[in-house]
Structure formats: structure tokens, C-alpha cells
C-alpha positions as CSV (number, residue, x, y, z in Angstrom):
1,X,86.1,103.2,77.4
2,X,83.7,103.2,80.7
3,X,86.2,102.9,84.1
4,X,85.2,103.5,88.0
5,X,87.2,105.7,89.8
6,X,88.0,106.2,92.8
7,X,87.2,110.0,93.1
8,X,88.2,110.4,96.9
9,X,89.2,108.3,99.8
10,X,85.8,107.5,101.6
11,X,83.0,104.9,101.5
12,X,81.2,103.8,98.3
13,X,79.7,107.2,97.2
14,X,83.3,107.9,96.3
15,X,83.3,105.5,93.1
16,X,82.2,107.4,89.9
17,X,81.2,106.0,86.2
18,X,83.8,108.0,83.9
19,X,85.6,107.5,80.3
20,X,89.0,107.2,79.6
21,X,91.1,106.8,76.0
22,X,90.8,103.0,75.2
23,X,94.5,101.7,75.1
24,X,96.0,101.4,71.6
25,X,98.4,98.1,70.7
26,X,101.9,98.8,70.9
27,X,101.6,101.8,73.7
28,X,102.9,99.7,76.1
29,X,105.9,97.2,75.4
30,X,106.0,93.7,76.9
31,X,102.2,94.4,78.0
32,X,99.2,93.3,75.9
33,X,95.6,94.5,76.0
34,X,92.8,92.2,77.5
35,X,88.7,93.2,76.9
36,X,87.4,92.6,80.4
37,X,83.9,90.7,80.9
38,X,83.7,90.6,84.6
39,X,86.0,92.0,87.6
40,X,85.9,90.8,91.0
41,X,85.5,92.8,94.0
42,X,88.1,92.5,96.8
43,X,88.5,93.4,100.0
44,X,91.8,95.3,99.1
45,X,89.5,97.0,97.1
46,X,87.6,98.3,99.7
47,X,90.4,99.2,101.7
48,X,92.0,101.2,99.0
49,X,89.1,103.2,98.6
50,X,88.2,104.0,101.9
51,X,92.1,105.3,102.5
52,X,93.0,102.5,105.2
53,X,96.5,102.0,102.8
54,X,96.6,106.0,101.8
55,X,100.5,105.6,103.2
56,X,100.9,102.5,101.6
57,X,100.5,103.9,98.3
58,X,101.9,106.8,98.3
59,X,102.4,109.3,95.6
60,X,99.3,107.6,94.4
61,X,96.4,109.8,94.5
62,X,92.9,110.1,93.3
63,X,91.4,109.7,90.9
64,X,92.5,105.8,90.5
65,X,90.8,103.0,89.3
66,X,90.4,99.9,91.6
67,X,90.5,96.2,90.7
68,X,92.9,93.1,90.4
69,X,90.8,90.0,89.5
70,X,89.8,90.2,85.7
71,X,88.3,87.4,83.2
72,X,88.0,88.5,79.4
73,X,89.4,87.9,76.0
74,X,92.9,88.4,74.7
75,X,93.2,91.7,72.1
76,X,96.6,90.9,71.6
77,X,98.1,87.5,71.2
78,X,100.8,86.1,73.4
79,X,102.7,83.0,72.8
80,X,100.2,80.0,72.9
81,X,97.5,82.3,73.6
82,X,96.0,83.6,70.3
83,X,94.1,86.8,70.1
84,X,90.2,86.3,71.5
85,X,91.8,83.5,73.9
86,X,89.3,83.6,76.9
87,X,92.2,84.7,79.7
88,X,92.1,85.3,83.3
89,X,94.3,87.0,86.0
90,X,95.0,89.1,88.4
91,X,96.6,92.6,88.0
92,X,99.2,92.8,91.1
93,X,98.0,96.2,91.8
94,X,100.4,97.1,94.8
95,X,103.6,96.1,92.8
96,X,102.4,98.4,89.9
97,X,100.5,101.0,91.6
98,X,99.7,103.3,88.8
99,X,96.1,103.2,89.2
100,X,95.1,101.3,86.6
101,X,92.8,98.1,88.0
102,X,90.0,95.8,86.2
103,X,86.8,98.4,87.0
104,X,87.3,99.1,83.4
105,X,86.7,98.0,80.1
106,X,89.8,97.4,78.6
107,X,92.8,96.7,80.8
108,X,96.9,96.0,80.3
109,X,98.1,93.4,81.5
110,X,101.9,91.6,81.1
111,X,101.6,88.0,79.4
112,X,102.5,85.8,82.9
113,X,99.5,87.5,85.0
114,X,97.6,85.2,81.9
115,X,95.9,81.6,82.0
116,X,93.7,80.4,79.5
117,X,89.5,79.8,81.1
118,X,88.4,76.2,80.1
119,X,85.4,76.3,78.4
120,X,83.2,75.1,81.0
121,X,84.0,77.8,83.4
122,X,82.3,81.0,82.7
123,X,83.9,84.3,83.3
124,X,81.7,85.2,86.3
125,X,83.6,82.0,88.0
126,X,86.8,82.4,86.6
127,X,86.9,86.2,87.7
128,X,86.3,85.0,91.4
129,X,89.8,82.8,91.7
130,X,93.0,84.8,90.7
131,X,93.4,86.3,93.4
132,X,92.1,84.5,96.0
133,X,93.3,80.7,95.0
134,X,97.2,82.7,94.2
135,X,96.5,84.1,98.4
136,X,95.7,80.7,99.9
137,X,98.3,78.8,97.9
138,X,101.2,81.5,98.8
139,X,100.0,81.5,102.7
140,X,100.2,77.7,102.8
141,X,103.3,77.6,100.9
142,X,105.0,80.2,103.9
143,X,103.3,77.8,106.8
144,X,105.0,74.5,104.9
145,X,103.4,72.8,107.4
146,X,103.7,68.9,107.5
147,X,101.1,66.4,106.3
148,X,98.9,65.5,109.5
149,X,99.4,68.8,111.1
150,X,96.1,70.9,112.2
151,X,95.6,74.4,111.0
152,X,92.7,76.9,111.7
153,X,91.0,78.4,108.2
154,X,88.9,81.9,109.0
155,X,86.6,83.2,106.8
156,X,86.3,79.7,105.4
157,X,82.7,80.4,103.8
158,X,84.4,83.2,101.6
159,X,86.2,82.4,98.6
160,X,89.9,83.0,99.6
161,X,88.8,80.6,103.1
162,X,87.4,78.3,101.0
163,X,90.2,78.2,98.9
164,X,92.7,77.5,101.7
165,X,90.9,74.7,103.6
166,X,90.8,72.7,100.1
167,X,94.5,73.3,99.4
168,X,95.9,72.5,103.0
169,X,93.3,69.6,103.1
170,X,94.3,68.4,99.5
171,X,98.0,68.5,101.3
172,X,97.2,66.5,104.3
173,X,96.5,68.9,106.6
174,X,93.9,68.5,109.4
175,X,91.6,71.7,109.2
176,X,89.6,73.6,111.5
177,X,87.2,76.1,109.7
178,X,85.3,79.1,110.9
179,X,82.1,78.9,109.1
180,X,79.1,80.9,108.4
181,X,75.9,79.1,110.0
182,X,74.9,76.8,107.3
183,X,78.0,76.1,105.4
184,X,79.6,73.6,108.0
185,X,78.3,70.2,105.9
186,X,79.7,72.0,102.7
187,X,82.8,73.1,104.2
188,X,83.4,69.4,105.2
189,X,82.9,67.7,102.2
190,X,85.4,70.2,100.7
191,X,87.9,68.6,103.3
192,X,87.6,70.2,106.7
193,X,88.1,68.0,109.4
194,X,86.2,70.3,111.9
195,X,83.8,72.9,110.8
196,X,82.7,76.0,114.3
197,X,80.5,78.3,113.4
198,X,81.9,81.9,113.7
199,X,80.9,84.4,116.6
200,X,82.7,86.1,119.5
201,X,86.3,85.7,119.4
202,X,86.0,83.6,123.0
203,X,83.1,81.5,121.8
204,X,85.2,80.7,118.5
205,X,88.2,79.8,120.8
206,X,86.4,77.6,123.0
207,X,84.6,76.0,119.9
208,X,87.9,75.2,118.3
209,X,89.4,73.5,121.8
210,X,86.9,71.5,122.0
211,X,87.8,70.2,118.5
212,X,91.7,70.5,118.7
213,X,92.3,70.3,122.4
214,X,96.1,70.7,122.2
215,X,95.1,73.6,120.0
216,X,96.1,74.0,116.6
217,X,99.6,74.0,114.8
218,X,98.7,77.1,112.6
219,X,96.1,79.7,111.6
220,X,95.2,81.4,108.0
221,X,93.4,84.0,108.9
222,X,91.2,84.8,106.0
223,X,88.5,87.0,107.8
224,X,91.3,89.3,109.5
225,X,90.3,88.4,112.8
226,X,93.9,89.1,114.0
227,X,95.3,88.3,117.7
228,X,91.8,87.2,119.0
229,X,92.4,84.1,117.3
230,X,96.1,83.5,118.8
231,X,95.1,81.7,121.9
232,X,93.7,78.9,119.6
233,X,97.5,78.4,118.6
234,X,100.1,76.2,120.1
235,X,103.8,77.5,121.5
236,X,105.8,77.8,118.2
237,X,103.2,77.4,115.9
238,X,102.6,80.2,113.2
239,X,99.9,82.7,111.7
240,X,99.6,84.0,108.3
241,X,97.3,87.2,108.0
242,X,96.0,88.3,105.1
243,X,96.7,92.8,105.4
244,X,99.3,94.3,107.6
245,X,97.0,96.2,110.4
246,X,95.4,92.9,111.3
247,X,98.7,91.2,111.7
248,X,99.2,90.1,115.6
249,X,102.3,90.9,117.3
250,X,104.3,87.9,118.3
251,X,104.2,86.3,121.4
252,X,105.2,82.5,122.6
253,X,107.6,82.4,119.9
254,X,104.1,82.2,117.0
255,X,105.8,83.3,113.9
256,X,103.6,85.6,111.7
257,X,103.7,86.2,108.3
258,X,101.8,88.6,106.5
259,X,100.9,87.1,102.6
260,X,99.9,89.0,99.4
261,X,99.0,86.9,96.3
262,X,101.1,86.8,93.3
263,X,100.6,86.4,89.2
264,X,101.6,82.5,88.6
265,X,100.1,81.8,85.4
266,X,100.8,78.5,85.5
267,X,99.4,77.7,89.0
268,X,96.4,79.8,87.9
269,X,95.8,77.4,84.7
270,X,96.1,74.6,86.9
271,X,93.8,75.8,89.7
272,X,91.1,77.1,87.0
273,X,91.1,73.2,85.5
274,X,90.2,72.1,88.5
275,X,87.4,74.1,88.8
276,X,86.0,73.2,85.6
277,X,86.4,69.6,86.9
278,X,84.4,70.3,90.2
279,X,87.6,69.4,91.7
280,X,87.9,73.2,93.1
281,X,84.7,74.9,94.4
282,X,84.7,78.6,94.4
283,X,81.9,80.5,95.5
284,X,80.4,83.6,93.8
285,X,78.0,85.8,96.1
286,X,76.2,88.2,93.4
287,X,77.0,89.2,90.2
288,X,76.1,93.0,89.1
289,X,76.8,95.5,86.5
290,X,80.0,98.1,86.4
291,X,77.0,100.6,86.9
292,X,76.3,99.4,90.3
293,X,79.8,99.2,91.5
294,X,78.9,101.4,94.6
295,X,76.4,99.1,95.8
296,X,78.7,96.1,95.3
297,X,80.9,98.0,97.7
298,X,78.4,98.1,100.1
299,X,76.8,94.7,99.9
300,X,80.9,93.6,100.4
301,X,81.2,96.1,103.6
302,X,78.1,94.2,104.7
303,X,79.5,90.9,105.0
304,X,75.9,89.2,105.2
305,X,76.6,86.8,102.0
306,X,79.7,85.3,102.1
307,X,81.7,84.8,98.7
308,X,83.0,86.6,95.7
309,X,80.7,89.5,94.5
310,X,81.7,89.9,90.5
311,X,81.1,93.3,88.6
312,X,80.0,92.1,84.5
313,X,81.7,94.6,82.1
């Protein structure tokens, strides 16, 4: 089967077409085989590959294969999911880290990573929400903020953003986005109270005191701004960043949490409904062939075009 590899640690010219043994049923116990259709592309991703988390993971060396976010069909059945169920998920590639991510054709995965696509989403769509709904729902579940209280949403034209401003909105939270120029109507029919548009750190902070004047209770830092965005935050009030290096150091007693998204088949079945009902908007930014994984890299380094680029398989 055709995989990417990561050949080295460095930028995109590192990824490499190559061929490994499909997997055979029963290799594996407790794991079953899913035929992918289209992978998304994470920032993790590019991370990995460009050796930011080489101490991270360890013993793990090149060549690996990148990938967590995955839509395809079911090779082996599961309960309630026959064989050639349309599935998708997210392979938690930290917590297994053997190398073995969704830049490939046919992957393993274990039976609660799993939730059934409706038929009205396609697999470009459903591959752009694993990850990124499972990242906003866990940072909002660490905040447990109360209903009425304000909290500032980076990177809220990108799909794990957009993600979080409709869950804390859907949860009675006032919200603040950082927006891309052009997305601040969108981004408040999708429940932002507040949309600023995104710039220098002390532009965004003035922008978002003139909207929260006693500054906001909390901030999700989806665009890993880091401690440039804690003046926007009250005394006590918290920040959840997204990868360890962009976590701020405390100070005024802010607590920060550092989140990383995990399987919940059940939320993800939920959250995928919703999409098909247009109750959930995710946002895909271009979809490309495995072939041309290297340029998805670099059209993701970029950061022109914000959303969810999806490799097809």
C-alpha cells in the first residue's frame, strides 16, 4: 500500500511517496483495519516533521508516517459497525507513537477511535473534525467555565477555532474571536458575540478591550499565540494552549492548561450529526491528493487560507 513518510526531520521536502505490506486481518488483536479516503493535515503534523517534538517522541525515529484525522470504510466489522461502514476518527498518535498515522492507505485503528459518517457528510468533511472538534470540546471541558462568562477564541477562522467558539457559544459563553479579515459576519452567526480581526499582539489586545473592557474570563488559544495574549485576561482567570512551547508561564494567579484531543467515539458521532444538520460548520481549506502531500505541507506553513487542508487517498 502507498504511505508518506517522514524520511528526516526538516521542512516538506522530507515527506516521500513509499510502499509498505498492506495489513492483514487478525495481525493485530483488539484493532481492526479501516481503508482510508481522505486524511487531514494538522498542525502536529507539521511539527512532528519538522523535529520541534524530536524529545517528545523519543525512541521514535525516521522513517514514520504522519497523520491522526482519517475518514474511510470499515475492513473489519465492529459491533454495530458492519464491514464497509463509512467510519471516522482520529488515531491518538502521541499515546501510540509507533509511527503509524493516516498518510496511508490502509490504517489500524481500535474500535472506540470509530463513529459512523452520516450520509450527507462526505469524507473530505468528515476527515476535517476528529481531531479538531475532540480539542475544542476537551479545552472547554478543562475551563468549565460558567454560562455568561467571556472567553477569547484564537485562530477562530481555522477549524479547531471555529470549533471552540460554537461549543462555548452553544454553552452560554460570551465569545471574543480573533478572526481572519473577512470571516467576522460568519464567525458571528456561528455565535461569537465579538468578532477583532487578528494582527499585532498589541493591536489584538486593544481590539479585544474595547469589546470586553474588564477583559476576558478565559482564552483558547487555537492559533498558539501564547503569553502575548495574556494581558487580555482577568486576575484568576485561565488559558488553555493547544502544544506545550506556546504555553505561557503563569502569572496573576491565570491557571494554564495545556489540552490534547482524545478518541471519544461517541462525542465524535454526535458532533459529526451535527454537521450533517448544518448545526456544526467546519471548514475545509483545499483538498489534494496523497501525491502532493509536500505541498499540502507548505500551503499549511503558509497560513494564508485558513481551515482544514484534506489529503484524498
Amino acid at each position: 500500500m502507498r504511505v508518506v513518510e517522514v524520511t528526516a526531520y526538516g521542512g516538506p521536502e522530507v515527506l516521500r511517496m513509499a510502499r509498505r505490506p498492506e495489513p492483514e486481518a487478525g495481525e493485530r488483536p483488539g484493532m481492526v483495519r479501516v481503508r482510508l479516503k481522505a486524511a487531514g493535515v494538522n498542525q502536529a503534523d507539521l511539527r512532528i516533521r519538522a523535529g520541534r517534538y524530536a524529545d517528545v517522541v523519543g525512541p521514535l525515529k525516521p522513517p514514520f508516517v504522519l497523520g491522526t484525522d482519517f475518514a474511510g470504510k470499515l475492513i473489519d466489522p465492529v459491533p454495530g459497525l458492519p464491514a464497509g461502514t463509512r467510519v471516522a476518527g482520529f488515531v491518538p498518535w502521541f499515546e501510540e507513537l509507533n509511527g503509524e498515522g493516516t498518510y496511508a492507505e490502509v490504517i489500524w485503528s481500535a474500535p472506540e477511535w470509530l463513529a459512523p459518517i452520516p450520509d450527507d457528510v462526505d469524507y473530505t468533511v468528515a476527515a476535517s473534525v476528529p481531531l479538531a472538534a475532540a480539542t475544542a470540546q476537551r479545552g472547554l471541558d478543562e475551563l468549565a467555565l460558567p454560562q455568561g462568562a467571556t472567553l477569547l477564541v484564537s485562530g477562530a477562522s481555522g477549524v479547531v477555532g471555529r470549533f471552540a467558539v460554537q461549543f462555548a457559544a452553544a454553552a452560554g459563553l460570551r465569545v471574543v474571536a480573533i478572526a481572519h479579515e473577512g470571516d467576522q459576519h460568519e464567525l458571528k452567526v456561528l455565535g461569537a458575540e465579538h468578532s477583532v480581526l487578528r494582527g499585532p499582539h498589541d493591536e489584538i489586545i486593544a481590539r479585544v478591550a474595547e469589546a470586553v473592557p474588564e477583559r476576558v474570563d478565559a482564552v483558547f488559544d487555537g492559533a498558539f499565540h501564547g503569553a502575548p495574549l495574556l494581558p487580555a485576561v482577568k486576575d484568576d482567570g485561565a488559558f488553555v494552549a493547544l502544544v506545550p512551547d506556546r504555553a505561557p508561564a503563569a502569572e496573576r494567579n491565570i491557571r494554564v492548561v495545556t489540552v490534547l484531543g482524545r478518541p471519544d467515539a461517541a462525542r465524535l458521532k454526535e458532533t459529526l450529526e451535527k454537521v450533517a444538520a448544518r448545526e456544526l460548520i467546519t471548514r475545509v481549506s483545499d483538498v489534494m491528493p496523497l501525491e502532493e502531500v509536500a505541498e499540502a505541507h507548505r500551503r499549511a506553513e503558509a497560513g494564508h487560507r485558513p481551515g482544514r487542508i484534506v489529503l484524498m487517498i
